[in-house]
C-alpha positions as CSV (number, residue, x, y, z in Angstrom):
1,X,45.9,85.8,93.9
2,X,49.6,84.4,93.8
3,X,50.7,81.2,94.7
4,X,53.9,82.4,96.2
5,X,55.3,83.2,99.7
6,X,55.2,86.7,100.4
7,X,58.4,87.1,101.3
8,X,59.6,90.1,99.2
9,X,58.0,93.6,99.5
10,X,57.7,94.0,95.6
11,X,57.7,96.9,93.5
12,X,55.1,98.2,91.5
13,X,56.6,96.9,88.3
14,X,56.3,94.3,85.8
15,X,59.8,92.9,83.8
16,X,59.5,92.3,80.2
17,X,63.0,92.5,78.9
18,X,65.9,94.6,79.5
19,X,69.4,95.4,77.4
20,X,72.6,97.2,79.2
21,X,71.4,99.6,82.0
22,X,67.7,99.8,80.9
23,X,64.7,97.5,81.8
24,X,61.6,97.9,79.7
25,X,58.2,96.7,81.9
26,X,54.9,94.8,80.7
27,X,53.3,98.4,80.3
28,X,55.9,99.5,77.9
29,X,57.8,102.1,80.2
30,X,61.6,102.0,80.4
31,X,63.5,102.2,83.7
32,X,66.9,103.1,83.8
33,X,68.7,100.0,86.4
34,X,71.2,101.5,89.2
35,X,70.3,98.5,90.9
36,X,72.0,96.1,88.8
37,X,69.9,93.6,90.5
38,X,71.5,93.5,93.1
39,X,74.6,94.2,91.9
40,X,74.4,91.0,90.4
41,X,74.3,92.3,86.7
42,X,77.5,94.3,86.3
43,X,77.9,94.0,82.6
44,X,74.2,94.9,82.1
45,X,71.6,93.1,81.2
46,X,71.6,90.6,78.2
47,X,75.6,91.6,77.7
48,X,76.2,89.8,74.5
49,X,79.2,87.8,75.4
50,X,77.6,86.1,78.3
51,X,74.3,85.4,76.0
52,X,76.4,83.9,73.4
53,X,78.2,82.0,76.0
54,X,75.1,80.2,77.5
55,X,73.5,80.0,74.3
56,X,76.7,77.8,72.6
57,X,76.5,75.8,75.9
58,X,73.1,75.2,76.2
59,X,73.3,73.1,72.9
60,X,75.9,71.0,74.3
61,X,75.7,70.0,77.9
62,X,73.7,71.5,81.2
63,X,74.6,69.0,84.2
64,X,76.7,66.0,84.4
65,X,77.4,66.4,88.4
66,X,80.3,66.7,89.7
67,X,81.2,62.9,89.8
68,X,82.7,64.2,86.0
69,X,85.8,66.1,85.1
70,X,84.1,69.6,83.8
71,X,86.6,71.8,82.0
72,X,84.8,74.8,82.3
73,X,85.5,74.9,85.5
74,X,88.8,74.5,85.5
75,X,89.4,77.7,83.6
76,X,87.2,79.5,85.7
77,X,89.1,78.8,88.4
78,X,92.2,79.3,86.8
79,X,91.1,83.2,86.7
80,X,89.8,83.5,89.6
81,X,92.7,82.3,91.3
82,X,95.3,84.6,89.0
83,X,92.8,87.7,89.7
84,X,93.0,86.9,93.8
85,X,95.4,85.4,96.2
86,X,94.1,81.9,96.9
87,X,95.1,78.4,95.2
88,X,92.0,76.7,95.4
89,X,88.0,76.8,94.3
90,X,84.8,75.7,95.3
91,X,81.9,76.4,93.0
92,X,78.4,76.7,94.6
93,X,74.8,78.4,93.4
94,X,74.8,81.2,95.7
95,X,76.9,84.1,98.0
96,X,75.5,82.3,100.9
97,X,76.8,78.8,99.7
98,X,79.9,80.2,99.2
99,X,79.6,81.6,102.6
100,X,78.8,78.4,104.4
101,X,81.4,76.8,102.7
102,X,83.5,79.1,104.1
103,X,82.4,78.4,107.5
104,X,82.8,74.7,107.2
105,X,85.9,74.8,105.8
106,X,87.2,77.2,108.7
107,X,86.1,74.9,111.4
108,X,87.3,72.0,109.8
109,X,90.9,73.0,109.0
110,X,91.5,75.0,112.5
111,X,89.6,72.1,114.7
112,X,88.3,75.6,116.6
113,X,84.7,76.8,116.5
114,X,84.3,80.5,117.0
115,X,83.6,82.7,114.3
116,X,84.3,86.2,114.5
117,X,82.0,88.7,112.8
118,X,80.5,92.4,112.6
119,X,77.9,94.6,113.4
120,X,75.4,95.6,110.6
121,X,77.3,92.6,108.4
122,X,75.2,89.9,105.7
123,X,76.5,87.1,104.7
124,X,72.9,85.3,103.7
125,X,70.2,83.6,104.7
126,X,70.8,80.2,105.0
127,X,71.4,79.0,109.2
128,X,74.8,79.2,109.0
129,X,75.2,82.2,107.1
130,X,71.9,84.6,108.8
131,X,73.8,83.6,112.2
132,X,77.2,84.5,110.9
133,X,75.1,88.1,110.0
134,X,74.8,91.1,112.6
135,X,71.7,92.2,111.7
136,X,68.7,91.4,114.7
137,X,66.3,92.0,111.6
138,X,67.8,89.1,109.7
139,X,67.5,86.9,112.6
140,X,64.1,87.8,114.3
141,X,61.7,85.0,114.0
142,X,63.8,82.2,113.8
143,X,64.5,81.1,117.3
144,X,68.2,80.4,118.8
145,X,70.7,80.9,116.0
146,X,73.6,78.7,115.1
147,X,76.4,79.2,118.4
148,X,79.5,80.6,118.3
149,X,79.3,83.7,116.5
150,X,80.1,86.6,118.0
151,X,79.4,90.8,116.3
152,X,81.7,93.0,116.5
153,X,81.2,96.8,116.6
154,X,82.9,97.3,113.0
155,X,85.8,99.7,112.5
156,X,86.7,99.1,116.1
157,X,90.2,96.6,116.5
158,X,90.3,97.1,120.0
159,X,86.8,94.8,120.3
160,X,88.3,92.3,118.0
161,X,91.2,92.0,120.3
162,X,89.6,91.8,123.3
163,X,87.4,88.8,121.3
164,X,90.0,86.5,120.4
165,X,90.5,83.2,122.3
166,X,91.9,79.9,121.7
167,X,89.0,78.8,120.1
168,X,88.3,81.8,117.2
169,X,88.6,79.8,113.9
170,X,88.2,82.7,111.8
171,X,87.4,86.2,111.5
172,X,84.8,87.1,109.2
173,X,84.2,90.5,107.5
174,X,82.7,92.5,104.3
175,X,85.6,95.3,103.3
176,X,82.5,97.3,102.2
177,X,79.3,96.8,104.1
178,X,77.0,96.7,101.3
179,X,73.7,95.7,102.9
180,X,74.5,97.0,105.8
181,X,74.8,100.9,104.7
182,X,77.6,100.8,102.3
183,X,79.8,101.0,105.3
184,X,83.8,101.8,104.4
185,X,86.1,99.1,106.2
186,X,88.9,101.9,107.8
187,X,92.6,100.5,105.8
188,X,94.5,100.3,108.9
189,X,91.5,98.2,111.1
190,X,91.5,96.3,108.1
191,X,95.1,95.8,108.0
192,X,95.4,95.0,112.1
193,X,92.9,92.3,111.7
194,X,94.9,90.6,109.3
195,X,97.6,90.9,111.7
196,X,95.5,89.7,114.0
197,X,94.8,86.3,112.0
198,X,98.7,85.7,111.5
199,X,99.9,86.5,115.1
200,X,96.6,84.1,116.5
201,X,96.3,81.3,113.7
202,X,93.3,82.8,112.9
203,X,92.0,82.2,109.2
204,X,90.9,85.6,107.5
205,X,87.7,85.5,105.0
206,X,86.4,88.4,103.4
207,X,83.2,88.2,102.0
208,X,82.9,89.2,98.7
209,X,79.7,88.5,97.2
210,X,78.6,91.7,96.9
211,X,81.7,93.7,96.3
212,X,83.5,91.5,94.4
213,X,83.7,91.2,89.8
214,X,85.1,94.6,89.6
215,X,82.4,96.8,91.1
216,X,84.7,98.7,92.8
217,X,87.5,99.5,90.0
218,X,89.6,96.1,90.9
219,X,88.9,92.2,91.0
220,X,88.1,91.9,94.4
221,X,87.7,95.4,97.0
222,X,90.0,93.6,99.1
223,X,92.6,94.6,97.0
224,X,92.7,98.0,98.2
225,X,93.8,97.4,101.4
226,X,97.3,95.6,100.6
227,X,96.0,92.0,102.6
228,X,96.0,88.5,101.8
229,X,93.1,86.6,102.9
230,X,92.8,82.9,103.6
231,X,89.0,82.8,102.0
232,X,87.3,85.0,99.9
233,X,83.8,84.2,98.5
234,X,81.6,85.7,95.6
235,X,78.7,84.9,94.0
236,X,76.2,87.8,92.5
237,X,78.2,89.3,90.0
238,X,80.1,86.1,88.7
239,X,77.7,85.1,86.4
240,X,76.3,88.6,85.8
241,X,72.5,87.2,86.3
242,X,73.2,83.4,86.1
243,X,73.2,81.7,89.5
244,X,76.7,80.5,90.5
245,X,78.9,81.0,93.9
246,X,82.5,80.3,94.7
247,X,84.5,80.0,97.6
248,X,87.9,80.6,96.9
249,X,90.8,79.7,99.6
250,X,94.8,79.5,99.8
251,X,96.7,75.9,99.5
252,X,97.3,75.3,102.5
253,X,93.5,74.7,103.1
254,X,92.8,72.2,100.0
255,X,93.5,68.9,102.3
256,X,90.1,70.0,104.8
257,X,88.0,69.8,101.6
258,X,88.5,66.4,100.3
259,X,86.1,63.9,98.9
260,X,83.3,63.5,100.4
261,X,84.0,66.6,102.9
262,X,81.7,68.8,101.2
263,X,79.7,69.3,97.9
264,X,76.6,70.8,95.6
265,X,74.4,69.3,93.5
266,X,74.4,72.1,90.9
267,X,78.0,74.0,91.6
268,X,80.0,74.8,88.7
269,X,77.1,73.3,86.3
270,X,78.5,74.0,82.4
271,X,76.1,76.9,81.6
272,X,76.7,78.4,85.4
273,X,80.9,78.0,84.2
274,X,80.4,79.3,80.4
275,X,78.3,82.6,82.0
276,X,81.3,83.4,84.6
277,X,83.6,82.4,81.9
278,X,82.5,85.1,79.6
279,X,81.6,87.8,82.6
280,X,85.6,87.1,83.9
281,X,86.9,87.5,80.3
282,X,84.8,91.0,80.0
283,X,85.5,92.3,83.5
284,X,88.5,91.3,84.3
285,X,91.1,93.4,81.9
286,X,93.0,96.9,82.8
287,X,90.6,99.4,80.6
288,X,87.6,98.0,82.1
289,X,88.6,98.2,85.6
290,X,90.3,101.0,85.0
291,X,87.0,103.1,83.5
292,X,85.2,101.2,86.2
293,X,87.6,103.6,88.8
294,X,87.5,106.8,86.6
295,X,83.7,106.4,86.7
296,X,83.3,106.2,90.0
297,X,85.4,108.8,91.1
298,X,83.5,111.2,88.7
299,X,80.0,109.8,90.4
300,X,81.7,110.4,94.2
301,X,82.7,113.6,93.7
302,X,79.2,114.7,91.7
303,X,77.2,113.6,94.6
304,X,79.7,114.8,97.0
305,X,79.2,118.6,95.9
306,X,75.8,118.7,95.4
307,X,75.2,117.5,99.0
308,X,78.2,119.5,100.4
309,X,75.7,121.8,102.1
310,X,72.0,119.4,102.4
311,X,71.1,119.2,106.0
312,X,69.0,116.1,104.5
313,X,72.5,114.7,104.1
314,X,74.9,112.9,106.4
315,X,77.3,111.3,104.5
316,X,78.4,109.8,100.5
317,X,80.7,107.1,100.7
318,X,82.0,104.4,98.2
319,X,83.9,103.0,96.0
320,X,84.0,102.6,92.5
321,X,80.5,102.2,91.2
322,X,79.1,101.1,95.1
323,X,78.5,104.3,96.2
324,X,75.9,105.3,99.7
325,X,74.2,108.3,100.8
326,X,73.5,108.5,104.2
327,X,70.6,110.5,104.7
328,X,68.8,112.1,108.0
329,X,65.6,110.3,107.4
330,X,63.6,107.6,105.5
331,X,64.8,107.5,102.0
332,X,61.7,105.2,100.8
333,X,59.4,108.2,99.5
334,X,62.4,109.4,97.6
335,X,63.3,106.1,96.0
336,X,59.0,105.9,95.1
337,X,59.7,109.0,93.5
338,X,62.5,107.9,91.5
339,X,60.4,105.0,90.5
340,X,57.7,106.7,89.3
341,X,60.3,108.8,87.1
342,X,61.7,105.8,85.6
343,X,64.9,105.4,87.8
344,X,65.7,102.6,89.7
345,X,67.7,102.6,92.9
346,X,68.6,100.7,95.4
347,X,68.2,101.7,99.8
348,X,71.1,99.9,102.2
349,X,68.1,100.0,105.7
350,X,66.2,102.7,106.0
351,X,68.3,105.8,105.2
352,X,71.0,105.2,103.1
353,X,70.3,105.2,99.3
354,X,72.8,102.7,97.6
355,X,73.7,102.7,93.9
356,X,74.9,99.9,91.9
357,X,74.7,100.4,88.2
358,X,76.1,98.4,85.9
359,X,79.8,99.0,85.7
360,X,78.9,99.1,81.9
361,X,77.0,101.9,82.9
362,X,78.1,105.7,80.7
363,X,78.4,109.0,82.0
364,X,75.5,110.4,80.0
365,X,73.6,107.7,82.5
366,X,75.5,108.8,85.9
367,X,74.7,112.5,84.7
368,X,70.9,111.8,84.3
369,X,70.2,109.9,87.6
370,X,72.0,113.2,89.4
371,X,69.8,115.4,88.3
372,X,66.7,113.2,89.1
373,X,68.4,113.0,92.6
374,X,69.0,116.6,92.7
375,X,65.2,117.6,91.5
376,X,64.0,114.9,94.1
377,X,65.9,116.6,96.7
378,X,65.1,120.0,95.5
379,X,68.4,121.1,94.9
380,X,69.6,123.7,92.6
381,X,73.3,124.4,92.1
C-alpha cells in the first residue's frame, strides 16, 4: 500500500535509470522517452555536462539563501537575458513560481488588477496560477478561484478587445498551447495583442515554461512572432530535470520587485544555477537550435503525409520538436499500446497525442516512433 496522495494516474512502469532518449525500468525493459518528462529533459537524460555540473557543485556549496551574493546566478541571468528581450531575472523552483511571480509583479507595477488570459491555457497549479488557467478541469474542486481573471476564446483579437478596461494589468498567454492541445498561437493575433499592450499600458507575458530552452528550434517560441514581451517565464527545461524557474522581465519593471517585495527560499540555489548553467551553454548555440528546426520540420512533414488521408486524423501541428496530432477520438488505448511496445508518448486532453522528445533526440529515433505510430494506426504507405 503507498503512503502517497493519489494524485497522479500512474503508468504501469517502474524507473531504474535512463541515458539520452531511453529509460531502462526495474524489469529490465527499455522505453524509448518522447516525453521528455514533460518536456523538462531536453538534452536527455543524464546529459553529461549537466551531471558534471551538479556533481563539481555538489562538493562545494548547495544553499546559502538568498541573503548571499551567488555568482551562479548572475551568469545565468546574464544568458537568459542576451537569449530574450528582458533586463531583469527572478529565479524560482517551478513554471508556476515563475508564473505567480509574474502575476505579482504585473499588479504591482500597473496598480491594476485584471488579468487577461485564454481558453484551454495552464499556467500551474498553485491559486494564483490554476485561476490564471482556462481549464474547468484544473479548477473543479477547489471552490471560488482567485478574482479578476478573465478566458479568452484563443486565436480570437476581437474578444481581447472587447475585454480591455482600465483596470487589465496584463495579458497573459502560451504562444503554443502545450497542455492545452499543442494549440498554434495565429502570428498576426499574436502580433495585435502586443499592439494591444502598447496602445492600453497593458504589460504582455508569455508563458514559457513549457515551450521555452529551444524546444521549438529558437530560445524562446516567442521569437517567431517578431514581439517583445514585458514578462516571459520558464521553468521545465531550464535545468533539464533539476528543479528551477525564472521569471524574466524588461527594466523598466526592476523598481516593483525590490527588497522585501518578493522572494523564494530555494530560487537560484548553486546546484539549481550550475544545472541551467550547463543546459544554457548546450542549448543555447546556432548548430543546436538549428538541428533542433531541421529535425522538426523532417518529424512535421513525416507525420503530416502519413495522416494526409486517416479519417482517424484531424489535424498535426507544431513546432520544432513540440509537435500534436489531433485525433477524432480517445488517443489513450493508442498511447497503452505504445507503452506496451516500449515507446513513450505524451496525450495534450483526451485526443491529441503530444510529442516531446529530447531535442537531443536522432532521426534513426523520430524514424522508429513513426512506424510504431503508423503500425498502431494501421497504416501502410
Amino acid at each position: 500500500m503507498s503512503a502517497i496522495f493519489p494524485t497522479y494516474a500512474r503508468w504501469e512502469i517502474e524507473v531504474e535509470s535512463g541515458k539520452g532518449t531511453v529509460l531502462k525500468a526495474t524489469d529490465g525493459k527499455e522505453y524509448l522517452d518522447f516525453t521528455s518528462g514533460i518536456a523538462v529533459c531536453n538534452l536527455g537524460h543524464c546529459h553529461e555536462a549537466v551531471v558534471e555540473a551538479v556533481k563539481e557543485q555538489a562538493e562545494k556549496l548547495w544553499h546559502v539563501s538568498n541573503l548571499f551574493h551567488i555568482p551562479l546566478q548572475e551568469e545565468v541571468a546574464e544568458t537568459l537575458v542576451q537569449h530574450s528581450d528582458g533586463q531583469y531575472v527572478f529565479f524560482c523552483n517551478s513554471g508556476a513560481e515563475a508564473n505567480e511571480a509574474a502575476i505579482k509583479l504585473a499588479r504591482k507595477y500597473t496598480g491594476k488588477t485584471k488579468i487577461l488570459t485564454f481558453a484551454q491555457s495552464f499556467h500551474g497549479r498553485t491559486f494564483g496560477s490554476m485561476s490564471a488557467t482556462g481549464q474547468a478541469k484544473i479548477h473543479d474542486g477547489y471552490g471560488p478561484l482567485l478574482n479578476e481573471f478573465q478566458y479568452l476564446p484563443y486565436n480570437d483579437i476581437q474578444s481581447v478587445k472587447k475585454a480591455i478596461d482600465d483596470n487589465v494589468a496584463a495579458i497573459m498567454l502560451e504562444v503554443i498551447q502545450g497542455e492545452g492541445g499543442v494549440h498554434i498561437g495565429d502570428r498576426t493575433f499574436i502580433q495585435e495583442i502586443e499592439a494591444l499592450c502598447q496602445e492600453h499600458d497593458i504589460l504582455l507575458m508569455i508563458d514559457e515554461v513549457q515551450t521555452g530552452i529551444g524546444r521549438t528550434g529558437k530560445p524562446f517560441a516567442y521569437q517567431h512572432y517578431g514581439i517583445s514581451p514585458d514578462i516571459v517565464t520558464v521553468a521545465k527545461g531550464l535545468g533539464n530535470g533539476f528543479p528551477v524557474g525564472a521569471m524574466i522581465g524588461k527594466e523598466k519593471l526592476k523598481e516593483a520587485f525590490s527588497p522585501g517585495s518578493h522572494g523564494s527560499t530555494f530560487g537560484g540555489n548553486p546546484l539549481a544555477m550550475a544545472a541551467a548553467k550547463a543546459t544554457l551553454n548546450t542549448i543555447f548555440t546556432d548548430d543546436f537550435l538549428t538541428n533542433v528546426t531541421t529535425l522538426g520540420e523532417y518529424f512535421m512533414q513525416q507525420l503530416t503525409t502519413i495522416f494526409a488521408d486517416s479519417s482517424l486524423v484531424k489535424e498535426v501541428r507544431g513546432k520544432g520538436l513540440m509537435i500534436g496530432i489531433e485525433c477524432t477520438e480517445n488517443v489513450t488505448e493508442i498511447l497503452k499500446k505504445l507503452r506496451e511496445q516500449q515507446v513513450l508518448i505524451l496525450n495534450a486532453g483526451p485526443n491529441v497525442i503530444r510529442l516531446l522528445p529530447p531535442l537531443t533526440v536522432t532521426k534513426a529515433e523520430i524514424d522508429l516512433v513513426i512506424e510504431k505510430i503508423k503500425e498502431n494506426y494501421c497504416i501502410t504507405i
